[in-house]
C-alpha positions as CSV (number, residue, x, y, z in Angstrom):
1,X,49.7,37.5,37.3
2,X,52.1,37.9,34.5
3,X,50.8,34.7,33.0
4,X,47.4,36.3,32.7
5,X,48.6,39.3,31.1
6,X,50.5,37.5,28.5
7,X,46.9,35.7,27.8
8,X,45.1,39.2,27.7
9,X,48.3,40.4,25.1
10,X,47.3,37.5,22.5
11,X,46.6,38.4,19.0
12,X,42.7,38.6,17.8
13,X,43.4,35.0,16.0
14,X,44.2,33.3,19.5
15,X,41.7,35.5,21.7
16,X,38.9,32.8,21.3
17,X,40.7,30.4,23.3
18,X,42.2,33.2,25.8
19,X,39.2,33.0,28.5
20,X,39.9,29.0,28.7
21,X,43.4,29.8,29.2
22,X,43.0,32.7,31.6
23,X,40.5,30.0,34.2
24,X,43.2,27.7,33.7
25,X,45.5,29.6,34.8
26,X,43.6,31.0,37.3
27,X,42.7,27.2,38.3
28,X,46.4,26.7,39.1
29,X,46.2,29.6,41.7
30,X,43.4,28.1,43.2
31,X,43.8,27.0,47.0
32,X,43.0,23.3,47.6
33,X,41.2,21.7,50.3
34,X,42.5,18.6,52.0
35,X,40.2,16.0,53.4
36,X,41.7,13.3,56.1
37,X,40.4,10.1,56.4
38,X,41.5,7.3,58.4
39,X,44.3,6.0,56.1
40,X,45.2,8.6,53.9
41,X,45.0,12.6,52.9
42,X,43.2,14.0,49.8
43,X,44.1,17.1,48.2
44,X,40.1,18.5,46.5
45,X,39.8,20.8,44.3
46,X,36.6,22.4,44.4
47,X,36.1,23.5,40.7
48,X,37.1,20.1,39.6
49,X,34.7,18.7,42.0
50,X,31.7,20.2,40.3
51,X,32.8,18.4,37.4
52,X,32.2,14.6,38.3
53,X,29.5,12.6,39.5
54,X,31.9,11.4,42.6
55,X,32.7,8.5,44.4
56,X,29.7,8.3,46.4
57,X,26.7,9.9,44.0
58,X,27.4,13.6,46.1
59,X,26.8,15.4,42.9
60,X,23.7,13.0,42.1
61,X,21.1,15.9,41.9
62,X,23.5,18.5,39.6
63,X,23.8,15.3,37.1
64,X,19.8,14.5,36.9
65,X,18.7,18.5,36.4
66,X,21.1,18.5,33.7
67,X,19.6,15.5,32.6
68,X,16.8,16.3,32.8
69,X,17.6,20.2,31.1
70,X,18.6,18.1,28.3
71,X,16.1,16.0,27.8
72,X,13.1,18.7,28.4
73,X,15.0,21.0,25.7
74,X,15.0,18.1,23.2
75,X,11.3,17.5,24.0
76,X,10.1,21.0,23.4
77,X,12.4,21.2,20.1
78,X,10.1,18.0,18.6
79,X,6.8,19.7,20.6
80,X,6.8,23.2,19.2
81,X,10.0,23.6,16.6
82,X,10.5,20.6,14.4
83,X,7.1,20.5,12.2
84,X,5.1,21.8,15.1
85,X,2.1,21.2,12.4
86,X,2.7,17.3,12.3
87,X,-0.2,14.8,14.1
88,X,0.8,13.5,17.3
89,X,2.3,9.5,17.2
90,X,1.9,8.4,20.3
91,X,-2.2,8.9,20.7
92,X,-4.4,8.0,23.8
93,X,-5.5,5.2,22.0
94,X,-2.0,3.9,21.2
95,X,-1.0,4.2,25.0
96,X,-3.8,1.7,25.9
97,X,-3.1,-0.9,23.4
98,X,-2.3,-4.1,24.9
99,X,1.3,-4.5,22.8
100,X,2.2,-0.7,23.9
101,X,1.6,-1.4,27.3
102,X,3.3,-5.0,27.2
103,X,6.3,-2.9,25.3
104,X,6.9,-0.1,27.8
105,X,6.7,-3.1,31.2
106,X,9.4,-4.7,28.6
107,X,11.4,-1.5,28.9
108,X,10.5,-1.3,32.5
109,X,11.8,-4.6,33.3
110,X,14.7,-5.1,31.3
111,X,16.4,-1.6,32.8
112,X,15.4,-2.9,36.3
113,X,17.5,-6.1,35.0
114,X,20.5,-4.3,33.9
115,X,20.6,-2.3,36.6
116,X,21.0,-5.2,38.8
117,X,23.4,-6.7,36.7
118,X,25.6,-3.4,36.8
119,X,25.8,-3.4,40.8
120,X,28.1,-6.7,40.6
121,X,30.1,-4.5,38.1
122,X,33.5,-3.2,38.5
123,X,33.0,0.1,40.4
124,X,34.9,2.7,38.1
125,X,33.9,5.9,40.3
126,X,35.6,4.3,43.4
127,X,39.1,6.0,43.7
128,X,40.7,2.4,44.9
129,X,39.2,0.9,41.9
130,X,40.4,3.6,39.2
131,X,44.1,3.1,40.3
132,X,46.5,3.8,37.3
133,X,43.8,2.4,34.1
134,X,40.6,3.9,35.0
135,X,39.0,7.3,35.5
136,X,35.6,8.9,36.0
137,X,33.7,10.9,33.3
138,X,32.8,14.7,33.3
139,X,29.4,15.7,34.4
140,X,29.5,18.2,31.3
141,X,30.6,15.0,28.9
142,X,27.6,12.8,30.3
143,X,24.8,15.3,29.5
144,X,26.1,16.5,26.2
145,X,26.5,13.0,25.3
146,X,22.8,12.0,26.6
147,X,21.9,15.6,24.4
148,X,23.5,14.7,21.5
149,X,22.0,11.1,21.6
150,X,18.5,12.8,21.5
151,X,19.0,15.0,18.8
152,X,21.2,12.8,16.3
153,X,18.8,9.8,17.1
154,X,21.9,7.8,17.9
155,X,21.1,5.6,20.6
């Protein structure tokens, strides 16, 4: 409690950054759980939890609406916002084109090869694989980074 009230004392200057402080702070206060498995105990902390994809997918569905947020807001911004007056590229006609069509099974196939490729990969989300050199990505950092490849066109 004292920390916190030193946070809510900061000048004007530092007061942007006193929220982020003041959860951090409360975040240390926070009571963890502790999950037993056969060889060995886990302390979890269940804000930090909500962060991260996990070792077995369990935050699957937050990480594709996100996704998917991301990518619906980028969609509407070249719909409706960025030169709503410009013709559409991608016509009916274009769609049925035989080099379209051979382009998008292209796409198709090639991610359905890479994905296969990536199951023989090193599994960096497993916690006995991370050890001491590897360590899992936020959920936060994955969609702003898919976000920010759609609107920067850096891909």
């Amino acid at each position: 409690d004292e920390e916190v009230s030193r946070v809510e004392n900061f000048p004007p200057a530092r007061k942007k950054f006193s929220s982020i402080v003041k959860k951090v702070i409360m975040a240390k206060q926070m009571t963890t759980t502790t999950v037993l498995d056969q060889e060995d105990s886990q302390e979890i902390w269940p804000a930090t939890a909500a962060w991260f994809l996990g070792p077995k997918a369990e935050n699957l569905d937050l990480l594709q609406a996100l996704v998917n947020k991301a990518i619906e807001e980028h969609a509407e911004f070249r719909k409706y916002r960025y030169f709503p007056l410009d013709p559409e590229y991608v016509t009916e006609n274009i769609e049925k084109h035989p080099a379209f069509v051979e382009a998008t099974e292209d796409l198709r196939n090639n991610l359905d090869l890479l994905c296969g490729r990536l199951k023989n990969s090193v599994p960096f989300s497993n916690f006995r694989s991370q050890g001491h050199m590897l360590w899992d990505t936020t959920i936060a950092s994955n969609v702003g980074s898919r976000g920010r490849q759609r609107h920067t066109g850096d891909r």
